[in-house]
matplotlib code that plots the C-alpha trace (Angstrom):
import matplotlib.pyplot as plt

x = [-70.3, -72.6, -71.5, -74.0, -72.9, -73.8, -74.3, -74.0, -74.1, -71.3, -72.9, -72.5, -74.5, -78.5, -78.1, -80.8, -80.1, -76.7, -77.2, -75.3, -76.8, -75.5, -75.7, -78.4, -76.6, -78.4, -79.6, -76.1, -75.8, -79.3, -78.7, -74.8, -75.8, -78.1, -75.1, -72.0, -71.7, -72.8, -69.0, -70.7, -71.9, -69.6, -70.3, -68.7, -69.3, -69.8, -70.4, -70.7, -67.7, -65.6, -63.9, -65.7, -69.1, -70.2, -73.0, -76.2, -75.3, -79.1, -78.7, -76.0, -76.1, -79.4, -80.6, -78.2, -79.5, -77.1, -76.4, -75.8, -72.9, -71.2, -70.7, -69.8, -68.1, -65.9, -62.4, -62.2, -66.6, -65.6, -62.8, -64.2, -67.0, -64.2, -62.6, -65.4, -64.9, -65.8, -68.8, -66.3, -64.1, -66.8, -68.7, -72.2, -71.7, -69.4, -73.0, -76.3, -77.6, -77.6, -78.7, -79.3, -79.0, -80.8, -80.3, -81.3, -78.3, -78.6, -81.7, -78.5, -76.2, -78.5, -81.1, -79.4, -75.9, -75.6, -72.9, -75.5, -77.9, -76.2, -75.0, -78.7, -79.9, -77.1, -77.4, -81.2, -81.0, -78.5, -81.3, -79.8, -82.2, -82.1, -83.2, -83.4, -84.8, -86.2, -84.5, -82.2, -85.0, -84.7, -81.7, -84.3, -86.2, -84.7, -83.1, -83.6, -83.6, -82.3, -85.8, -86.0, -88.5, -88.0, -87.1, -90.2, -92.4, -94.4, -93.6, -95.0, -92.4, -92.3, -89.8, -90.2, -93.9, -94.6, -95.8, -92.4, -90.8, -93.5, -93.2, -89.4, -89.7, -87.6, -90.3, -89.3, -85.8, -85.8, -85.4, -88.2, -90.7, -89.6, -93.9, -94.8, -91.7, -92.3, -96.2, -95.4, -93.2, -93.8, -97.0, -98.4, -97.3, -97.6, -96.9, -97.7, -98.4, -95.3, -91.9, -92.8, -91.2, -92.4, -91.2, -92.5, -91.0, -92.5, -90.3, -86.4, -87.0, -87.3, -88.0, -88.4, -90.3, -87.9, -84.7, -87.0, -87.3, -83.5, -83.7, -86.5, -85.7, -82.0, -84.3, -86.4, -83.3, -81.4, -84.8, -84.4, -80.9, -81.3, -79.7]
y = [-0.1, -0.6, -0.5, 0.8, -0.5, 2.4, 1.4, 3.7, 3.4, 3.2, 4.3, 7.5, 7.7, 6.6, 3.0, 4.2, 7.9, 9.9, 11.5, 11.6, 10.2, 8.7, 8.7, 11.7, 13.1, 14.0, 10.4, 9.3, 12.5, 12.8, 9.7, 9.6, 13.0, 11.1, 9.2, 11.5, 12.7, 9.5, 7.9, 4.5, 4.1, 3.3, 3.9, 2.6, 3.1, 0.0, 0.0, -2.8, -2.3, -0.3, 3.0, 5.8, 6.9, 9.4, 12.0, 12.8, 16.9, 17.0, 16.6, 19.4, 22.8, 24.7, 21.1, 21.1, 22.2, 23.5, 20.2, 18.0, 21.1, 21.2, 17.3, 18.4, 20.8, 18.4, 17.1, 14.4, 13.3, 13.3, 11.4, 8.4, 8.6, 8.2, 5.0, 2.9, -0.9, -3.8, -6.2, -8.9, -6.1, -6.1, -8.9, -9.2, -10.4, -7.2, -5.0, -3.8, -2.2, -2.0, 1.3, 1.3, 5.0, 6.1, 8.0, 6.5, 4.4, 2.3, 0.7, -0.9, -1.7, -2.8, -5.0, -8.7, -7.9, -11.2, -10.2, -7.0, -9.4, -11.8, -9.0, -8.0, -11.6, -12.3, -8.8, -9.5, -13.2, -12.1, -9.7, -6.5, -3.9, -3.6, -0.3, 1.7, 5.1, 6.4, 4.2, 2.4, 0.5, -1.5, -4.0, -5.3, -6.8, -9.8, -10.7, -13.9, -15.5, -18.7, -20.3, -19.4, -16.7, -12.9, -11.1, -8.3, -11.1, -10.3, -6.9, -3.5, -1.4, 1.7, 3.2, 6.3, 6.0, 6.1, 9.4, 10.8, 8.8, 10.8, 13.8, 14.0, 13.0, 9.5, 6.7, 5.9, 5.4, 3.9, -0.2, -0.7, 1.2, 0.7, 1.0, -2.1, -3.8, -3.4, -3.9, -8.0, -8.5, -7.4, -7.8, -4.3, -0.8, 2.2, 5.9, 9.5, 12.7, 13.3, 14.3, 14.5, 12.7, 8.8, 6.2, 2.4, 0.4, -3.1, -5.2, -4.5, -3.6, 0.0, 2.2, 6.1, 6.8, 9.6, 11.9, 13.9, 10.6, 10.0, 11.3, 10.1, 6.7, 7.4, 8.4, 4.9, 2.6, 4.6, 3.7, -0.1, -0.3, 1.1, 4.6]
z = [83.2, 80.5, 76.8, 73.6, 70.3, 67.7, 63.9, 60.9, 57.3, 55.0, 51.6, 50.4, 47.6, 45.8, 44.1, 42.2, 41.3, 41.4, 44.6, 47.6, 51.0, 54.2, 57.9, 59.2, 61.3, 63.7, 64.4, 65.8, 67.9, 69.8, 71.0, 72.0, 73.6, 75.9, 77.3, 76.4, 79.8, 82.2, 83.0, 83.4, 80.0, 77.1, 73.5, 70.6, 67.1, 64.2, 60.8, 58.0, 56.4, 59.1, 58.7, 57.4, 58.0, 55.0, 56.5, 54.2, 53.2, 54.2, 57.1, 57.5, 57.0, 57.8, 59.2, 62.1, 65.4, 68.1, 69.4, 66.4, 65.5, 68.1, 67.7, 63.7, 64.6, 67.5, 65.5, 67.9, 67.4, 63.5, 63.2, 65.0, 62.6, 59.9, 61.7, 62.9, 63.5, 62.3, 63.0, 63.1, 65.7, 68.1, 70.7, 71.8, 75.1, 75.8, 74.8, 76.5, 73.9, 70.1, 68.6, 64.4, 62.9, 60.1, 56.4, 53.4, 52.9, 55.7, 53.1, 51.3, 53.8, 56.8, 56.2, 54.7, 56.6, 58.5, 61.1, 62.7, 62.7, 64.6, 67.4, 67.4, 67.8, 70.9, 72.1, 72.3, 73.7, 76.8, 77.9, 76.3, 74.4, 71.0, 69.3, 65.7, 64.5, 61.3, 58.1, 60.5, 61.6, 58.4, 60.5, 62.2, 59.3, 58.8, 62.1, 63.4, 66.9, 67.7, 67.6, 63.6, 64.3, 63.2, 66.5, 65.7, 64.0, 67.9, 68.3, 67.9, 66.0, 64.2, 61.7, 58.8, 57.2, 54.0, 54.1, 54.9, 52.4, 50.3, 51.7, 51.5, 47.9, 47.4, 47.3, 43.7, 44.6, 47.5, 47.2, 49.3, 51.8, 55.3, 56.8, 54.2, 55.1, 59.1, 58.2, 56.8, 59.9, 62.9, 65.1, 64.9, 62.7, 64.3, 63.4, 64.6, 62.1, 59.6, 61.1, 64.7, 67.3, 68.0, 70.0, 70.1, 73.0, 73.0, 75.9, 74.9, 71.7, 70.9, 67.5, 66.9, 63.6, 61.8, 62.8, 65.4, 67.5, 68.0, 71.9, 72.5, 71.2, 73.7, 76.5, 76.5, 76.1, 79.3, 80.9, 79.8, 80.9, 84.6, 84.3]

ax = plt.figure().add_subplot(projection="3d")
ax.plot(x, y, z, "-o")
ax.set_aspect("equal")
plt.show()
């Protein structure tokens, strides 16, 4: 069986503005889709803190296609969002893959959290796949391999431009832009036209550029992992 660990945000709301935010919804559910129905593939859900998993109301509403609400609408789908384990619950060497959700608060909770970037690093060095869409592409900033160096410093990644950040009208409260970020790190940048789907896969590293990549991002790691 092979097991996927899934990470989402715990913060619920702007450091920099009083305005809610939180997991996108549809970034956990394109991807758990992919594998929701394959008996040998296990996927467990993880956040920084544990427990709950607030959702962006964005990303609710008139944003949620038919997939991503029947998943809202599933009592048993929700309430494992709301009881999520720990880093310190979970072990890389039980993992194939690592998947980092998006929303804006993952920008807080992601990117200097030592204990994700430790199951990245082991996930990574045991051969597993380690993968991220839209602002949950900011965990892999700052993870390190065991050799000291960045695990992207030679990889081509990609993760929400700062056109979208533009375009959806939070540059000046966000803590940093995720393109310039990615742009000082990794090897090589690379992005498609605004909000369409995009998918970097660079060895066993993957990236999708924004929410519409999620699948797609799901599609490449099943490839990676043999099923």
């Amino acid at each position: 069986m092979k097991k996927i660990l899934v990470v989402l945000t715990n913060v619920d709301k702007y450091a920099t503005k009083d305005e809610p935010t939180g997991l996108w919804l549809s970034e956990a559910t394109h991807f758990i889709e992919e594998f929701d129905h394959n008996e040998n593939v296990q996927v467990d859900l993880v956040s920084p803190n544990g427990g709950n998993v607030p959702l962006d109301p964005k990303s609710l509403g008139d944003s949620l296609d038919e997939s991503t609400k029947a998943y809202y609408e599933n009592e048993s789908f929700m309430n494992k969002l709301k009881h999520t384990l720990k880093p310190s619950e979970v072990s890389a060497s039980d993992y194939d893959a690592i998947y980092f959700t998006g929303g804006h608060g993952t920008m807080w909770d992601f990117p200097d959290n030592a204990e994700l970037q430790e199951l990245s690093r082991d996930i990574y060095e045991k051969g597993g796949v380690v993968s991220g869409v839209c602002h949950g592409v900011t965990a892999l900033l700052n993870v390190k391999l065991s050799n000291g160096l960045l695990l992207i410093n030679d990889k081509k990644v990609s993760g929400f431009t700062n056109e979208e950040e533009e375009l959806a009208q939070q540059t000046k409260y966000v803590p940093f832009l995720l393109e310039d970020a990615l742009r000082e790190r990794a090897s090589e940048y690379v992005k498609a036209s605004p909000f369409s789907s995009y998918v970097t896969t660079d060895g066993r590293v993957v990236t999708g550029q924004n929410p519409q990549s999620s699948k797609a991002v799901a599609e490449s790691v099943k490839e990676l992992l043999g099923l």
